[in-house]
Backbone as XML, in Angstrom:
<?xml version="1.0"?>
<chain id="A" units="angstrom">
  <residue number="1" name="UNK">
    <atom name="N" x="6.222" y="-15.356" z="-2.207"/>
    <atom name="CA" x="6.071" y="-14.334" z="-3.209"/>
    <atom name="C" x="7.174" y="-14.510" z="-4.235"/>
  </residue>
  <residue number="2" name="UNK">
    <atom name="N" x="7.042" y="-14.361" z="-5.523"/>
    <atom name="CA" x="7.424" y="-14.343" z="-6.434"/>
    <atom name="C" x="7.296" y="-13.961" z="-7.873"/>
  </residue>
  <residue number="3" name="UNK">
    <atom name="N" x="8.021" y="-14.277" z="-8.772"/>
    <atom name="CA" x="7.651" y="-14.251" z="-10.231"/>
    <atom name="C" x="7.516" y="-15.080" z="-11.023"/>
  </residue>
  <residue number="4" name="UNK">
    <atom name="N" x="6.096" y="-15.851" z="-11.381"/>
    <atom name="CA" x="5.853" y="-17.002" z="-12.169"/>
    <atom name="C" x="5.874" y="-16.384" z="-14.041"/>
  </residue>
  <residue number="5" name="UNK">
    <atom name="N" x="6.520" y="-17.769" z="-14.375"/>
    <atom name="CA" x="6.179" y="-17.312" z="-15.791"/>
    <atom name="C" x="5.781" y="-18.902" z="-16.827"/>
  </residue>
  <residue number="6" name="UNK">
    <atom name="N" x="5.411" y="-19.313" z="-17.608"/>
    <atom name="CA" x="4.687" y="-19.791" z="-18.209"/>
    <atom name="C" x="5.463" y="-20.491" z="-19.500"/>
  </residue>
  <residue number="7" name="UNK">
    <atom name="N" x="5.913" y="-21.308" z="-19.098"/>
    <atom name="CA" x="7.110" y="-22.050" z="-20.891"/>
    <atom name="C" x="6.988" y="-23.559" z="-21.378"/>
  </residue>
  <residue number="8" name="UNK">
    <atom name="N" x="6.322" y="-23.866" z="-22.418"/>
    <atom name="CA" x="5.941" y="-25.042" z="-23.071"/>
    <atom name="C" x="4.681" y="-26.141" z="-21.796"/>
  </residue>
  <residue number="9" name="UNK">
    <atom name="N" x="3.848" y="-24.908" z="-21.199"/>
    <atom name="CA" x="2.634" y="-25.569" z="-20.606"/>
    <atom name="C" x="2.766" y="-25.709" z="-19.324"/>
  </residue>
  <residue number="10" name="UNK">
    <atom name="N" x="4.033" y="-25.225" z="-18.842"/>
    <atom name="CA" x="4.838" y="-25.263" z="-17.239"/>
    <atom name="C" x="4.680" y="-24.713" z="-16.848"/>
  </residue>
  <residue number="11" name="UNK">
    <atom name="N" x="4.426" y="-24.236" z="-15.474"/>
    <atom name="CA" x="4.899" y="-23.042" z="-14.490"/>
    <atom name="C" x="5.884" y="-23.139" z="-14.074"/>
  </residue>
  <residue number="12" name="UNK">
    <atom name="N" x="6.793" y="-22.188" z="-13.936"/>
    <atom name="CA" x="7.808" y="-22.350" z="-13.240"/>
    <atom name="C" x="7.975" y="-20.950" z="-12.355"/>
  </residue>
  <residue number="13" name="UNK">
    <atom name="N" x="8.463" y="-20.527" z="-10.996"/>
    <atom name="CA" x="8.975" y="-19.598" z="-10.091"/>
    <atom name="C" x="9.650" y="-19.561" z="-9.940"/>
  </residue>
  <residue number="14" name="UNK">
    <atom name="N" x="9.938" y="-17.706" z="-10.147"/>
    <atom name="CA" x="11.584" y="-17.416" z="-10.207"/>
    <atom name="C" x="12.025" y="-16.820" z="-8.674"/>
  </residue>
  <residue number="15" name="UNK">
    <atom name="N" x="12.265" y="-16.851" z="-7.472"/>
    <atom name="CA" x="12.794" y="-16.665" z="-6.415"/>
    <atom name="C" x="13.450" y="-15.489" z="-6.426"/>
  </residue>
  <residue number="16" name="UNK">
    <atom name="N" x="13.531" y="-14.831" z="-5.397"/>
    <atom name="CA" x="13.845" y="-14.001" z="-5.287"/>
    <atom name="C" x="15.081" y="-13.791" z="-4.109"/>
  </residue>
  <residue number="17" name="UNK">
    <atom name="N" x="16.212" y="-14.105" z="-4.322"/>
    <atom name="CA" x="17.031" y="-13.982" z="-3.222"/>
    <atom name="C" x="16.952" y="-13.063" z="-2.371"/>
  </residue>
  <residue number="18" name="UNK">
    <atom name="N" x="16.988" y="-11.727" z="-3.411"/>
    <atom name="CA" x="17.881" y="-10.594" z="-1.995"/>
    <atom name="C" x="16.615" y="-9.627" z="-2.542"/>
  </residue>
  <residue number="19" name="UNK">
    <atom name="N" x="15.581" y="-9.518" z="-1.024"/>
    <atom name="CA" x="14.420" y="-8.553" z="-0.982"/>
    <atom name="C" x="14.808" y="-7.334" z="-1.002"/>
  </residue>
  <residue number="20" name="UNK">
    <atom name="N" x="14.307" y="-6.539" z="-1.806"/>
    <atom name="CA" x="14.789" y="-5.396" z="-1.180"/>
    <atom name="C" x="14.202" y="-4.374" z="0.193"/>
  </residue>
  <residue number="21" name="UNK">
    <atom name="N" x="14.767" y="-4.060" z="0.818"/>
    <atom name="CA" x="14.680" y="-3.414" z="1.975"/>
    <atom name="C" x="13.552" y="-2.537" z="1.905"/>
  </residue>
  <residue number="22" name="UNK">
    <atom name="N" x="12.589" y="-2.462" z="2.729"/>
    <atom name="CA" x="11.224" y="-1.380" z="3.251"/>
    <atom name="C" x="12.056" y="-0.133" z="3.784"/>
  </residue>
  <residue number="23" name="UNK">
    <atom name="N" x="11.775" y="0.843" z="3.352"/>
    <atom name="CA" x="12.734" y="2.263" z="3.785"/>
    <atom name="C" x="11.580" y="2.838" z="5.049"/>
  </residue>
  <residue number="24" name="UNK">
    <atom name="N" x="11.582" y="2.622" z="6.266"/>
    <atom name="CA" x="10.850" y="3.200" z="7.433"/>
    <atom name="C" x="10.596" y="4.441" z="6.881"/>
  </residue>
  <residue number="25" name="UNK">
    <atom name="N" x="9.454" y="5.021" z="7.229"/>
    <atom name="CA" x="9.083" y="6.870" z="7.464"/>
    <atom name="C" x="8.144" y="6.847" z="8.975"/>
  </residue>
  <residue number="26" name="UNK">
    <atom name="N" x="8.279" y="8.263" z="8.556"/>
    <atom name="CA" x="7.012" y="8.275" z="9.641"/>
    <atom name="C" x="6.603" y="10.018" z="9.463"/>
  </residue>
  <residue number="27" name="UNK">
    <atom name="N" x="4.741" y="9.659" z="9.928"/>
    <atom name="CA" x="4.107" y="10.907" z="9.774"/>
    <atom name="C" x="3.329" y="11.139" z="11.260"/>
  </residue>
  <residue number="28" name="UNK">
    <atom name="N" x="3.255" y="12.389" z="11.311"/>
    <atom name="CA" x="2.766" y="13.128" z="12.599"/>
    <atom name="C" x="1.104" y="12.179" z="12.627"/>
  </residue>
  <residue number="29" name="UNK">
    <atom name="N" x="1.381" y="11.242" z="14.003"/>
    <atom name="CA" x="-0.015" y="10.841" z="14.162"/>
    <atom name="C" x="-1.203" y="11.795" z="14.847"/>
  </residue>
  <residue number="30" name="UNK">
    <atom name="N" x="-0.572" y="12.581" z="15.410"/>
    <atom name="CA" x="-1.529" y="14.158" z="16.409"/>
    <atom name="C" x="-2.595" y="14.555" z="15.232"/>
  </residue>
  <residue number="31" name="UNK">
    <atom name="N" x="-1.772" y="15.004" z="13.561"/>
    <atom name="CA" x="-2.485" y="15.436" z="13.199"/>
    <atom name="C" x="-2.958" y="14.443" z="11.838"/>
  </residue>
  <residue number="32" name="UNK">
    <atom name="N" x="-2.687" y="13.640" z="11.112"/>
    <atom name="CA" x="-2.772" y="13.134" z="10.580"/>
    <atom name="C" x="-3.301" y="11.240" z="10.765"/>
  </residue>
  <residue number="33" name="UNK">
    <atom name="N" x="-3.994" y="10.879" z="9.860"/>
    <atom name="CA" x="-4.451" y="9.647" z="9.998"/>
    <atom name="C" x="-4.129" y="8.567" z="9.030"/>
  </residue>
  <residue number="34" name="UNK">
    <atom name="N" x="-4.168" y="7.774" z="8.484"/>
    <atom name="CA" x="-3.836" y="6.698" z="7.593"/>
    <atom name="C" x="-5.442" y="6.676" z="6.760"/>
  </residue>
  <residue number="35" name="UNK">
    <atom name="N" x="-5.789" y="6.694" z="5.531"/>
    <atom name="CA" x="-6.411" y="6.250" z="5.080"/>
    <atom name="C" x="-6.291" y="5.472" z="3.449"/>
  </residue>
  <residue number="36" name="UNK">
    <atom name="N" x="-7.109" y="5.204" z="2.556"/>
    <atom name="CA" x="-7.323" y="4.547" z="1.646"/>
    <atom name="C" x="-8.023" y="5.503" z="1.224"/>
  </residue>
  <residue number="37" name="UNK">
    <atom name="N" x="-7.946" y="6.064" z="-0.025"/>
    <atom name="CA" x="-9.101" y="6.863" z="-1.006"/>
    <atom name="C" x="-9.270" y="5.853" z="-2.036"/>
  </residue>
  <residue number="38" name="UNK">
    <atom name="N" x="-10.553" y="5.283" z="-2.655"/>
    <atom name="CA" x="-10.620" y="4.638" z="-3.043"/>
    <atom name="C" x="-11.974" y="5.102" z="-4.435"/>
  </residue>
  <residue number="39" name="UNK">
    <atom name="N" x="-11.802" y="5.039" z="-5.934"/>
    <atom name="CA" x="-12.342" y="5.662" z="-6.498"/>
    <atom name="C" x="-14.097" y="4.370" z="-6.842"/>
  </residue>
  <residue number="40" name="UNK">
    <atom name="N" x="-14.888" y="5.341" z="-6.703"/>
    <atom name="CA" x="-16.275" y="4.807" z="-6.987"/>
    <atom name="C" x="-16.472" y="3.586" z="-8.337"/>
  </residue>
  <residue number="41" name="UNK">
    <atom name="N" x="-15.833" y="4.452" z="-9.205"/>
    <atom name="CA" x="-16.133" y="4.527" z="-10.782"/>
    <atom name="C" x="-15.102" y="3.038" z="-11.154"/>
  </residue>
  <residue number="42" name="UNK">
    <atom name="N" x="-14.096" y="3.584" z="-10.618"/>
    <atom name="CA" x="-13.175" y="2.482" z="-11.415"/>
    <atom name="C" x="-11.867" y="1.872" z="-10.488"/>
  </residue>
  <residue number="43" name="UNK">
    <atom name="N" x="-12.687" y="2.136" z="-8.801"/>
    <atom name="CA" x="-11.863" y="0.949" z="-8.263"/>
    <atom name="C" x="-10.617" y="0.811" z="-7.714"/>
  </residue>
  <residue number="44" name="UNK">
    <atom name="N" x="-10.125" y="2.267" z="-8.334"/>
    <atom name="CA" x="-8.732" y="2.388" z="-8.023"/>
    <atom name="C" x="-8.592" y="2.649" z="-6.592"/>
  </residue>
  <residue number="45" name="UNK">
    <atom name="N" x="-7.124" y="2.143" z="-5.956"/>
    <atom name="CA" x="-7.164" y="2.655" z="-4.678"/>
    <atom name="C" x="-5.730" y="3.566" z="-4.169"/>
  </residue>
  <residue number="46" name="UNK">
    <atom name="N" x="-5.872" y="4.474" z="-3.660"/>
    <atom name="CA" x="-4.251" y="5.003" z="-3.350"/>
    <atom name="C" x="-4.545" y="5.294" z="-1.683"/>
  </residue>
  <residue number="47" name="UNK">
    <atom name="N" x="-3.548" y="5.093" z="-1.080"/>
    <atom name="CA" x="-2.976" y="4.965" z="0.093"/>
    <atom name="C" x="-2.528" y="6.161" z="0.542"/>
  </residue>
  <residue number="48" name="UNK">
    <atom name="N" x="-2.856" y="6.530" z="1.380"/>
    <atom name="CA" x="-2.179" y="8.173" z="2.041"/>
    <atom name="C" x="-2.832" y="8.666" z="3.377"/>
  </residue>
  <residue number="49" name="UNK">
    <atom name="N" x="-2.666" y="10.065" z="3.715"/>
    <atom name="CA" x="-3.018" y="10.528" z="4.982"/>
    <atom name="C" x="-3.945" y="11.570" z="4.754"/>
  </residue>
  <residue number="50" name="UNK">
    <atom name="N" x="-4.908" y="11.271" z="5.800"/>
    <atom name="CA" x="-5.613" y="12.468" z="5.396"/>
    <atom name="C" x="-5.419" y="13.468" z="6.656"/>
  </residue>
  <residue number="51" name="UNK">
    <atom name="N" x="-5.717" y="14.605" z="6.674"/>
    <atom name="CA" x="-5.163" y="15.630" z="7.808"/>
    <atom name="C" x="-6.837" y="15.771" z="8.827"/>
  </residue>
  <residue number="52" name="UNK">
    <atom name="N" x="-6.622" y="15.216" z="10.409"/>
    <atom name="CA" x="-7.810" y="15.659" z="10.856"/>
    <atom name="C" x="-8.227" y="16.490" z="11.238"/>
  </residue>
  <residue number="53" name="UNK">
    <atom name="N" x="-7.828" y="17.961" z="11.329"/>
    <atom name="CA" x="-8.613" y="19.147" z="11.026"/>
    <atom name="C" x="-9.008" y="19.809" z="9.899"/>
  </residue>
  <residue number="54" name="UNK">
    <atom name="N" x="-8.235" y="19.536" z="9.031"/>
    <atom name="CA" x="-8.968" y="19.945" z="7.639"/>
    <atom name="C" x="-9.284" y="19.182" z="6.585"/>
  </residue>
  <residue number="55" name="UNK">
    <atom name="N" x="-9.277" y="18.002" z="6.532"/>
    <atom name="CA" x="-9.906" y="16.791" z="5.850"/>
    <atom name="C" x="-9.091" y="16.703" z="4.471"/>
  </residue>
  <residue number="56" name="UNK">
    <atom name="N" x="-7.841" y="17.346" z="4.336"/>
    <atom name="CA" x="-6.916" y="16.927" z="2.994"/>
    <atom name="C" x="-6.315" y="15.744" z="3.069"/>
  </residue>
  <residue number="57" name="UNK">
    <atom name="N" x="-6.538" y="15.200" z="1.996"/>
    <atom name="CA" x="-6.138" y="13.886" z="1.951"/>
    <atom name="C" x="-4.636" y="14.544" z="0.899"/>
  </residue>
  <residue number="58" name="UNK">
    <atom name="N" x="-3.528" y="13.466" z="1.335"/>
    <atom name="CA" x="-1.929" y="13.918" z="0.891"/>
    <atom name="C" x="-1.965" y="12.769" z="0.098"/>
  </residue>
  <residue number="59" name="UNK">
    <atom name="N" x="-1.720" y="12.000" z="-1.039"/>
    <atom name="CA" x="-1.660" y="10.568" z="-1.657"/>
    <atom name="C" x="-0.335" y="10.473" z="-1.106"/>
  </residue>
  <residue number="60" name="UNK">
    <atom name="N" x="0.206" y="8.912" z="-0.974"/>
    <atom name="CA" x="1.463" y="8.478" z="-1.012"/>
    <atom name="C" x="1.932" y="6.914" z="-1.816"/>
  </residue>
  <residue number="61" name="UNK">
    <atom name="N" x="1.055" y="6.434" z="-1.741"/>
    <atom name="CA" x="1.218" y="4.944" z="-3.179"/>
    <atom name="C" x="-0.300" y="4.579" z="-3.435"/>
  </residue>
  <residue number="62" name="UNK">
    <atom name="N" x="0.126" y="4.363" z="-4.989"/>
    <atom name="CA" x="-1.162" y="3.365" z="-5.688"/>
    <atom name="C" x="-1.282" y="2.411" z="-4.849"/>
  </residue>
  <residue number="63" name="UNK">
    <atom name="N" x="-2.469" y="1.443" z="-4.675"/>
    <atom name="CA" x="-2.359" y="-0.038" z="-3.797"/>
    <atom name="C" x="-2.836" y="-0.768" z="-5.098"/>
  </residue>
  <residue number="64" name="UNK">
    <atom name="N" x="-2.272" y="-1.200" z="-5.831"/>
    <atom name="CA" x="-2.739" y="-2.850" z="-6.750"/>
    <atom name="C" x="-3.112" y="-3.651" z="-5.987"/>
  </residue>
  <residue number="65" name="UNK">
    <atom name="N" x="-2.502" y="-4.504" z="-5.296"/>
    <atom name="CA" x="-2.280" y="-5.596" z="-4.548"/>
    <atom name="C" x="-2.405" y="-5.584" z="-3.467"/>
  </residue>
  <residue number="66" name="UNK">
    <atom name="N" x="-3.028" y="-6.507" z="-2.654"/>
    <atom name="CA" x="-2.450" y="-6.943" z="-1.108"/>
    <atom name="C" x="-1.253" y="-6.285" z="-0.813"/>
  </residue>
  <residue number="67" name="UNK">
    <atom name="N" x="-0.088" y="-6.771" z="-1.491"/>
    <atom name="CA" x="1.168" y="-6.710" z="-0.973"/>
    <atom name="C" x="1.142" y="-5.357" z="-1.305"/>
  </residue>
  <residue number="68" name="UNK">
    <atom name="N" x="1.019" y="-4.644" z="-2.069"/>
    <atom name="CA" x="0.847" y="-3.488" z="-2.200"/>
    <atom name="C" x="0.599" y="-2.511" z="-0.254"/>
  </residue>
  <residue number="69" name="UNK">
    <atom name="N" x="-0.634" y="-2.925" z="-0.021"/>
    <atom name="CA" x="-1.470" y="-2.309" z="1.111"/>
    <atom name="C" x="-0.375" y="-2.857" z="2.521"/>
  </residue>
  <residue number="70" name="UNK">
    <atom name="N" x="0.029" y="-4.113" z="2.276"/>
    <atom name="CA" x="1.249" y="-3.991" z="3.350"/>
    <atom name="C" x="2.365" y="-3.637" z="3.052"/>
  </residue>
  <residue number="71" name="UNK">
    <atom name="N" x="3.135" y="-3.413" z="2.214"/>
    <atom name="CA" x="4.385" y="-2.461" z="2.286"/>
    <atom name="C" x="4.048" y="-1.371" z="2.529"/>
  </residue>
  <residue number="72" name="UNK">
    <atom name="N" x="3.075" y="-0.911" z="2.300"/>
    <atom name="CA" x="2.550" y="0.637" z="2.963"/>
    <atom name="C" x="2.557" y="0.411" z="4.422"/>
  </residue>
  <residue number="73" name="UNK">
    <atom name="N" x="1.984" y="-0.462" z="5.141"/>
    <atom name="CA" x="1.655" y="-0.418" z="6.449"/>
    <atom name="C" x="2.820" y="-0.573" z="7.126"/>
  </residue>
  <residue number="74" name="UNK">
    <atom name="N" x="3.556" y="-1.346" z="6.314"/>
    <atom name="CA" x="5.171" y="-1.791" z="6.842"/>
    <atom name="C" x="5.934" y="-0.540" z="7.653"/>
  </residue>
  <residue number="75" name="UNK">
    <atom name="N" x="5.794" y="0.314" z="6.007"/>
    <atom name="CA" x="6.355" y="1.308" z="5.405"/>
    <atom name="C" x="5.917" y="2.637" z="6.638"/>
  </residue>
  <residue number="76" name="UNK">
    <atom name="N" x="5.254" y="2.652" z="7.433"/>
    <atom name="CA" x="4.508" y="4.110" z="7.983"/>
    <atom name="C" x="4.657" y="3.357" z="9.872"/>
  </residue>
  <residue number="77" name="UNK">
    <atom name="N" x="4.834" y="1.955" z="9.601"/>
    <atom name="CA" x="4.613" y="0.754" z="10.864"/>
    <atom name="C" x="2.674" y="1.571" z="11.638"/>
  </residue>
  <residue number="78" name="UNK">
    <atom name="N" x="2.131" y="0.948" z="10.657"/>
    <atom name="CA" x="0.611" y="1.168" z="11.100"/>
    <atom name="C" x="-0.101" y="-0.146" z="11.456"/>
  </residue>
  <residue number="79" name="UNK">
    <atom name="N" x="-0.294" y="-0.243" z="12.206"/>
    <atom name="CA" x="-0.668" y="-1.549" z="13.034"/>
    <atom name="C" x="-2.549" y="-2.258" z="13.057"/>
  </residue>
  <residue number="80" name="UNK">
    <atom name="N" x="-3.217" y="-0.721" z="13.017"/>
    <atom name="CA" x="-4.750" y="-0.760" z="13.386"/>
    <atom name="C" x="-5.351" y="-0.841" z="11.450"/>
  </residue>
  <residue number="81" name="UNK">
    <atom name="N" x="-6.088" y="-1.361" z="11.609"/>
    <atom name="CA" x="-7.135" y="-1.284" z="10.388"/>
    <atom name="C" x="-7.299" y="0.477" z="9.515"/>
  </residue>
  <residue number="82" name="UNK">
    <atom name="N" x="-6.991" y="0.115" z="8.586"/>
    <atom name="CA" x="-7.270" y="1.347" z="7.686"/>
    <atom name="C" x="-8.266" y="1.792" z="7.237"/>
  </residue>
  <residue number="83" name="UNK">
    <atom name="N" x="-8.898" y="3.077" z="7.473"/>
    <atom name="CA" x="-10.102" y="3.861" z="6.916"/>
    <atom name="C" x="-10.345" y="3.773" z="5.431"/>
  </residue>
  <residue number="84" name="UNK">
    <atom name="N" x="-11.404" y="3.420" z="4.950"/>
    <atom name="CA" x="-11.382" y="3.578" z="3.365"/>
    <atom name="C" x="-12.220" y="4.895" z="3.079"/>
  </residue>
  <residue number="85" name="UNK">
    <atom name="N" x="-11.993" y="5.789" z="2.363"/>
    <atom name="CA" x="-12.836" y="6.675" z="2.255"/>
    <atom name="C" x="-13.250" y="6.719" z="0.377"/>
  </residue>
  <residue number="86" name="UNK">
    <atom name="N" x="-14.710" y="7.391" z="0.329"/>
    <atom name="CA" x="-14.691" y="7.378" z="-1.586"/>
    <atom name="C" x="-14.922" y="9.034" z="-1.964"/>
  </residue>
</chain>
């Protein structure tokens, strides 16, 4: 992973020494679940919990990217496949 950029017809990658650190959380698995809300229309996807007795979904990050959807998983340490809901 990196940052490519584009100069007189080249690629070149810029490295990234020092990652920055995934900050652990954690949410009540009893009542809460991991899902993906993901919009019909235009695709977008955000990452969050939804509550399983009353079906509120809480947002917690946009997902752009792959890497996106695993720093989340990192981020919560969720191991099983994620629900997508629309």
């Amino acid at each position: 992973m990196g940052i490519y950029y584009v100069k007189r017809g080249r690629v070149f990658r810029l490295f990234m020494f020092f990652k920055k650190k995934i900050e652990k959380k954690e949410y009540d698995k009893s009542t809460k679940k991991p899902v993906i809300k993901a919009s019909i229309c235009t695709g977008e996807q955000v990452a969050g919990f939804k509550d399983i007795s009353t079906g509120v979904f809480e947002d917690v990050m946009l997902i752009k990217t792959p890497e996106d959807l695993a720093i989340f998983k990192e981020m919560y340490d969720i191991k099983e496949e994620i629900e997508k809901i629309y």
